[in-house]
C-alpha positions in Angstrom: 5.6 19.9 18.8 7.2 21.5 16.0 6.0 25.2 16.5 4.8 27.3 13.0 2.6 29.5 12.0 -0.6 28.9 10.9 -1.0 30.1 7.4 -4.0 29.5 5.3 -4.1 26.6 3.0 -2.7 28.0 -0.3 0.0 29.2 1.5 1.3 26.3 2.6 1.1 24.6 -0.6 3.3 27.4 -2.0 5.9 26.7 0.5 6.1 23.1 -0.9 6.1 24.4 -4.3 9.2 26.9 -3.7 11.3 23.9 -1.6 12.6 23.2 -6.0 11.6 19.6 -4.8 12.7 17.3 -7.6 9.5 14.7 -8.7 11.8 11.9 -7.8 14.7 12.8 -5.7 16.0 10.9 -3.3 16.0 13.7 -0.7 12.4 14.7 -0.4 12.6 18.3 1.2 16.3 19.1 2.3 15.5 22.5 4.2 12.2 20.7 5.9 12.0 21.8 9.5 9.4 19.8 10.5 10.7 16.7 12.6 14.3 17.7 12.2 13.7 19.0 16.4 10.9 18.1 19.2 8.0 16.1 18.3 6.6 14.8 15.6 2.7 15.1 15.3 0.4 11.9 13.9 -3.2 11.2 13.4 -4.9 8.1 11.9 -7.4 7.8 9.3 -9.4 4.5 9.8 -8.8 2.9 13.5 -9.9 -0.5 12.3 -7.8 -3.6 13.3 -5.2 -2.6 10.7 -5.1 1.0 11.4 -4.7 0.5 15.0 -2.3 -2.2 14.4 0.2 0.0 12.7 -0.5 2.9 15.0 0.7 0.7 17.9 4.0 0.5 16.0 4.4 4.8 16.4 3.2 4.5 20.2 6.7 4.3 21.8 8.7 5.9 18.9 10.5 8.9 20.6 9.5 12.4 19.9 6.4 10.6 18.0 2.6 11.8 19.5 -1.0 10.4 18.2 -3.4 13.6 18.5 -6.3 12.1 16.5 -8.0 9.2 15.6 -11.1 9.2 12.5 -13.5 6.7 11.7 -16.4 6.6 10.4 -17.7 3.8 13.1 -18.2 6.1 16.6 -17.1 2.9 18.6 -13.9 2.4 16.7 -12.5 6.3 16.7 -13.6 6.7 20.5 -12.4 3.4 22.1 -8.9 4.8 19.9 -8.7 7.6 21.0 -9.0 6.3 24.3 -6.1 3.6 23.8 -4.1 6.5 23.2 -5.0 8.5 26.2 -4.4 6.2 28.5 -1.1 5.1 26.7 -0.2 9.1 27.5 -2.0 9.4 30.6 -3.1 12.8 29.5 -5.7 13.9 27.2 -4.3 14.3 23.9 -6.0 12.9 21.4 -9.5 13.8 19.7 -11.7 11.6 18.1 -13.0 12.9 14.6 -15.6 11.2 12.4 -14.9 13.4 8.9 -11.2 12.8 8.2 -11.0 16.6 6.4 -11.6 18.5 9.8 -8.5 16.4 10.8 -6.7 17.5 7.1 -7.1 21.1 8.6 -5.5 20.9 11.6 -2.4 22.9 11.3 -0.2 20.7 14.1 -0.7 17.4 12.3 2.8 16.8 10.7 1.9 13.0 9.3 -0.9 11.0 9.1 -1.5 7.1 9.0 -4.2 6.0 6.5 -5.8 2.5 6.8 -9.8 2.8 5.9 -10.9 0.4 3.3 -8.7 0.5 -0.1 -11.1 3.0 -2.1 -10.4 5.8 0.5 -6.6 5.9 0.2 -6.2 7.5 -3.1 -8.9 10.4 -2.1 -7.1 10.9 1.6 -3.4 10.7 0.6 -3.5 12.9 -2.4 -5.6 15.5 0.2 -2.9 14.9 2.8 0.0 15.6 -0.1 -1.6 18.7 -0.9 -1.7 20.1 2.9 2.3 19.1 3.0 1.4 16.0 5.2 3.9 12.8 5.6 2.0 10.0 5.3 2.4 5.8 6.3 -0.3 4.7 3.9 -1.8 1.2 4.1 -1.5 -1.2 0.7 -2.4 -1.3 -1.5 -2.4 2.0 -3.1 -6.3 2.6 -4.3 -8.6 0.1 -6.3 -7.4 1.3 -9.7 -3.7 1.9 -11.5 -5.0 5.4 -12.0 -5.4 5.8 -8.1 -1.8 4.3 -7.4 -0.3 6.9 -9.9 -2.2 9.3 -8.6 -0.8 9.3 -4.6 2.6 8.8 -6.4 2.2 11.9 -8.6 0.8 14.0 -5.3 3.6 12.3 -2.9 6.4 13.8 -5.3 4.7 17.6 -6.3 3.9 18.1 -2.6 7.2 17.0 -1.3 6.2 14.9 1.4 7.7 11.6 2.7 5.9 8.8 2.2 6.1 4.6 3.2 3.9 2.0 1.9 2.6 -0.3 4.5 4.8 -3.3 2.6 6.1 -3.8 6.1 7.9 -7.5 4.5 11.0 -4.9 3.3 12.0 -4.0 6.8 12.4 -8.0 7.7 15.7 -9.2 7.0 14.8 -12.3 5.4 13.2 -10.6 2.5 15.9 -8.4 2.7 18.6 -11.3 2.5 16.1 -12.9 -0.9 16.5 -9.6 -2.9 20.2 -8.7 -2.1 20.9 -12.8 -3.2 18.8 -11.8 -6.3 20.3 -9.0 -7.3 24.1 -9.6 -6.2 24.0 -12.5 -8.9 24.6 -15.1 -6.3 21.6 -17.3 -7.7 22.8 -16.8 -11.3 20.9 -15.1 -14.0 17.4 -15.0 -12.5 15.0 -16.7 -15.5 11.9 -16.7 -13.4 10.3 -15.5 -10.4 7.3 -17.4 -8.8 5.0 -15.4 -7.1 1.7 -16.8 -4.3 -0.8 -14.9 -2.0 -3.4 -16.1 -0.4 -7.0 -15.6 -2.2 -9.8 -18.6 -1.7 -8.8 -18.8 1.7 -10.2 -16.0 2.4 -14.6 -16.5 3.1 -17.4 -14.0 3.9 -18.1 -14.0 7.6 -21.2 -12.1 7.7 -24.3 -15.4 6.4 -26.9 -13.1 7.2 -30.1 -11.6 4.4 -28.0 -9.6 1.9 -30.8 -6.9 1.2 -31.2 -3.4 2.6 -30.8 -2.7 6.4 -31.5 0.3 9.1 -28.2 1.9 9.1 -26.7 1.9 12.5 -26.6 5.4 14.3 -23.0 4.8 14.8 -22.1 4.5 11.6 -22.1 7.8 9.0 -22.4 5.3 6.2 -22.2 8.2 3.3 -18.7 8.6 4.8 -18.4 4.8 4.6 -18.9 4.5 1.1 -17.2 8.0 0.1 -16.0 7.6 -3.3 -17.7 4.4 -4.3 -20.8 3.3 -5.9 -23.2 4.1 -3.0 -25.4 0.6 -2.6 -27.6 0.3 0.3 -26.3 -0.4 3.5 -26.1 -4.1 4.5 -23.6 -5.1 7.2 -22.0 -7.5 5.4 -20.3 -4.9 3.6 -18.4 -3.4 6.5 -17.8 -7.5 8.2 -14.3 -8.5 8.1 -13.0 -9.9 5.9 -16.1 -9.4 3.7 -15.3 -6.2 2.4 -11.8 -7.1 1.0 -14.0 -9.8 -1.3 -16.6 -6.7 -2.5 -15.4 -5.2 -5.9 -16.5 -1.5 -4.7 -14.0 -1.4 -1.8 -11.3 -3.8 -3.1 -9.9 -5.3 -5.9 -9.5 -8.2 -4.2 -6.9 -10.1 -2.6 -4.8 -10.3 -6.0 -3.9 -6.9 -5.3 -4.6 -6.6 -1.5 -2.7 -9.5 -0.5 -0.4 -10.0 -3.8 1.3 -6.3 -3.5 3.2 -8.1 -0.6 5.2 -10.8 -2.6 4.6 -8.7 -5.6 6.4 -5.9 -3.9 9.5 -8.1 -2.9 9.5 -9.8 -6.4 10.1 -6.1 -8.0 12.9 -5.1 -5.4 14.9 -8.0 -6.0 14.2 -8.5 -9.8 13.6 -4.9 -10.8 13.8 -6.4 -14.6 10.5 -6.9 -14.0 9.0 -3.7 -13.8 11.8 -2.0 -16.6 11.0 -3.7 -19.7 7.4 -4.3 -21.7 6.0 -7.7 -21.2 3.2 -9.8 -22.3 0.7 -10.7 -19.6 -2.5 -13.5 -19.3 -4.3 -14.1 -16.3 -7.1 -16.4 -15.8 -9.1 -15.9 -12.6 -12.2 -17.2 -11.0 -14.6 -14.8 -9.5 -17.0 -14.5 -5.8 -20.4 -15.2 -6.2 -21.7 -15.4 -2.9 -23.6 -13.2 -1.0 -22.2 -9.3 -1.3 -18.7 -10.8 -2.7 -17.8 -10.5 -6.2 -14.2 -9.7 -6.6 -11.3 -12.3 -7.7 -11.2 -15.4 -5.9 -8.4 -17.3 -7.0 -5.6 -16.6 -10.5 -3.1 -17.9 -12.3 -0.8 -15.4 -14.3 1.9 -15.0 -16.2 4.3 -12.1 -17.1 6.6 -13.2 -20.2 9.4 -10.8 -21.1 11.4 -11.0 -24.7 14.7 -12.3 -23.1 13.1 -15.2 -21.8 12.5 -13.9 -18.3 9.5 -14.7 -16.4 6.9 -14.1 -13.4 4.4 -16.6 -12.5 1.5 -15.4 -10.3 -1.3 -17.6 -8.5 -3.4 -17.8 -5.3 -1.1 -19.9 -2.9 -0.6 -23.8 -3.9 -2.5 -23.2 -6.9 -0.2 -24.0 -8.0 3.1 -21.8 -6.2 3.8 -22.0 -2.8 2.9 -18.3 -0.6 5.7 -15.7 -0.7 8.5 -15.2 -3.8 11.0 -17.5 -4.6 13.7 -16.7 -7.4 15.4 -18.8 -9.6 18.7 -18.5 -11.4 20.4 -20.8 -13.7 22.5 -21.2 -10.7 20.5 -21.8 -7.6 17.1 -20.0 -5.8 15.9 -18.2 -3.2 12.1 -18.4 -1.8 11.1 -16.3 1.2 8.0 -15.8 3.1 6.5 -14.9 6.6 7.7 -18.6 8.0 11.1 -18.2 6.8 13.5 -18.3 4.0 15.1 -21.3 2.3 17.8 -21.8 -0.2 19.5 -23.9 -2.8 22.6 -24.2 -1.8 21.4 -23.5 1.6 24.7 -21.9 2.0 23.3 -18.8 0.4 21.6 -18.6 3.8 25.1 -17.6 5.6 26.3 -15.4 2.6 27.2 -11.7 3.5 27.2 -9.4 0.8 30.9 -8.0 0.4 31.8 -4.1 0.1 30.5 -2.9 -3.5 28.2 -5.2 -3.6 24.0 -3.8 -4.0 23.4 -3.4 0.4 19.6 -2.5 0.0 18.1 0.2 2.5 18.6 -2.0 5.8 15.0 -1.1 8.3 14.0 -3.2 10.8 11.3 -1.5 12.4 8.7 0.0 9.5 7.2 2.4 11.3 10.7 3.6 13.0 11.8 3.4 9.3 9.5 6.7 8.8 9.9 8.6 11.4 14.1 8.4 10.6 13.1 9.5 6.8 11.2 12.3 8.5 13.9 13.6 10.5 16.1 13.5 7.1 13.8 13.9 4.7 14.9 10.9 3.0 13.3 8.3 1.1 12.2 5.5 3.7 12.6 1.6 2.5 8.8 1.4 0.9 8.8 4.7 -1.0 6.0 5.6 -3.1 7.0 4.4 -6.3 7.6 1.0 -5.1 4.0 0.9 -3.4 2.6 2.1 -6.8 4.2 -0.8 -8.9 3.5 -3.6 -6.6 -0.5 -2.1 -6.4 -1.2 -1.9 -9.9 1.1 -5.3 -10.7 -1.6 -7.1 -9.4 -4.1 -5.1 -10.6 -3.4 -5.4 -14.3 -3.5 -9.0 -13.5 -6.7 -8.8 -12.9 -7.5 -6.6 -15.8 -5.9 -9.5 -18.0 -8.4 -12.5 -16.5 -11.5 -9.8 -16.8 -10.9 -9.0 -20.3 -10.1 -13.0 -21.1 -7.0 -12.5 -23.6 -3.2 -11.7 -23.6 -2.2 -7.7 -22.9 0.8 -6.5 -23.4 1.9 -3.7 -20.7 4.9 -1.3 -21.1 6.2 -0.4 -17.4 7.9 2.5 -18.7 4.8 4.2 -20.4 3.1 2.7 -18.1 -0.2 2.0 -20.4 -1.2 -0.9 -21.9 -0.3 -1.3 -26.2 -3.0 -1.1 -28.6 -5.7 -2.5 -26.1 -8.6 0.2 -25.4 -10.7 -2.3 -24.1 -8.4 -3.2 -20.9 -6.8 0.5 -20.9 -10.7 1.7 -19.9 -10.0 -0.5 -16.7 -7.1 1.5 -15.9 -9.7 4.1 -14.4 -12.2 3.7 -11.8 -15.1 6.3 -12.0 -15.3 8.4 -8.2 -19.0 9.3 -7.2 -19.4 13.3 -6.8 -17.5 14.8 -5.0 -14.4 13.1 -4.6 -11.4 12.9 -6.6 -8.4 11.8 -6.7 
């Protein structure tokens, strides 16, 4: 445990302040004690599948220790909490049910957020402002404003943060982008970009009207910053409440940030110059579920570059491929593939772009921890690849052409999809 004392709130955020933390540095908090000797303390926010998917990935780091486990479902934070105690053998971690008491807790040095998407804008700007580390799932909110907001926190707090775009610490995705950028396929002209959208169907068939909430379930907590609707348990069925506007944007964003994400680091054109942007989309009509089902976009930049964007085979095949005038690279979860397929073998020479080489996500982390360095997801690639898909879907719900500049980061003469930009929060929270 990294031993310190235990100041009151305000005090600790004026520590952060006087580190001189630059807003985007490459080292986060040079004279940072915490992890730099003995263990490292973790707790997770959300122990759903995902949640206690990626906290399986911190079990057997060394020096690494899960003290507590929140969720809003009793079941899910105590049969967690219980997975780690056994994994220990010893009594170590507590099960919480508000995620703030856990915020308070002076011996938590980093925290792993997974609830539902419109919770991780709230928790990992709260976390940032306690001086917490931080593995946050993707994408990064259910609104661009959200995603700019945990990047904006991530760098005033000084705090080291990795999106859960696990795909960059895969060598195969790896191998795409460094053949990208290292001009082995030519001059990349376009990028083609697939996730998977109308694949995705409601489970829950049941009567979509109000229900008894379950006395496990603190289903205020649930719906936190949302529109509150009443409870049904369709909207907490997997994977229902990815398809439900209020907790998702959908699986343009949800599912997209992941080849989105891999299209930006190895074309990073794409997110440097203003470009011109139509979607069309189809939306969920069926039962609770009304979010995007399935898209086809374009982004069209003034030198002739391009992204194409759709739900996968409609009409691009799932991952990223990238195309120069010179050959192409596609990569996904099943494996990478080439033309020529000796681009397969190459190894990128000395001077060449080597891109931050992880393996092991989670491990990825805890070494940025211990150096206070940048990890291989940082936060300003999670916010780009989140809000990439989401201005998609701004594009299809306003039915015309927009025209974003990446720099500003706003879109031009458009107040109609700029009021999209911003999701209202029900009292209290805020991001």
């Amino acid at each position: 445990m990294i031993h310190r004392p235990k100041p009151p709130q305000v005090r600790r955020r004026c520590f952060l302040r006087a580190a001189g933390v630059a807003a985007a540095a490459p080292f986060i908090l040079p004279a940072r004690a915490r992890g730099a000797n003995g263990r490292i303390t973790m707790a997770l926010l959300g122990s759903g599948s995902r949640g206690t998917a990626d906290m399986r990935g911190f079990l057997d780091e060394d020096g690494i220790q899960v003290i507590a486990a929140c969720d809003v479902q009793q079941d899910r934070r105590e049969n967690l909490a219980k997975l780690v105690n056994d994994h220990y053998g010893a009594n170590v971690c507590t099960a919480y049910r508000d995620f703030r008491e856990v915020l308070q807790r002076d011996d938590v040095d980093m925290v792993l957020i997974a609830p539902q998407d419109h919770w991780h804008a709230v928790m990992a700007v709260m976390a940032a402002e306690r001086g917490m580390d931080m593995y946050c799932e993707k994408p990064l909110g259910v609104s661009v404003r959200e995603c700019q907001a945990i990047r904006d926190a991530v760098r005033r707090h000084g705090v080291v943060f990795q999106t859960g775009t696990q795909q960059r610490s895969q060598r195969n995705f790896r191998h795409a982008c460094e053949l990208a950028r290292n001009g082995y396929l030519g001059a990349i002209h376009t990028v083609e970009v697939a996730a998977p959208g109308p694949h995705y169907q409601r489970k829950y068939k049941g009567p979509v009207g109000p229900q008894p909430v379950p006395e496990n379930l603190d289903y205020e907590m649930y719906v936190g910053p949302a529109a509150m609707k009443p409870y049904n348990e369709g909207r907490l069925a997997w994977p229902d409440w990815y398809l439900i506007w209020d907790y998702c944007v959908g699986f343009i964003t949800n599912w997209g940030v992941h080849h989105l994400d891999i299209a930006l680091w190895g074309c990073p054109r794409l997110a440097q110059a203003t470009f011109d942007l139509e979607c069309t989309a189809d939306y969920r009509n069926d039962g609770l579920c009304d979010n995007v089902n399935g898209w086809r976009a374009t982004f069209a930049y003034a030198d002739g570059l391009r992204m194409n964007f759709s739900d996968t085979d409609h009409p691009y095949e799932q991952g990223c491929k990238f195309i120069g005038d010179e050959g192409w690279v596609h990569v996904n979860r099943k494996g990478i593939k080439a033309e020529p397929e000796s681009l397969l073998k190459q190894v990128m020479r000395p001077g060449e772009i080597h891109l931050h080489e992880s393996e092991h996500h989670q491990h990825d982390l805890v070494e940025s921890m211990r150096s206070r360095r940048d990890p291989v997801a940082p936060v300003e690639a999670g916010c780009r690849a989140s809000y990439f898909g989401m201005i998609a879907d701004i594009a299809a719900r306003v039915r015309r052409p927009v025209r974003w500049d990446p720099v500003a980061e706003r879109f031009e003469n458009d107040a109609e999809a700029s009021r999209l930009l911003v999701r209202p929060m029900r009292a209290p929270w805020s991001a």
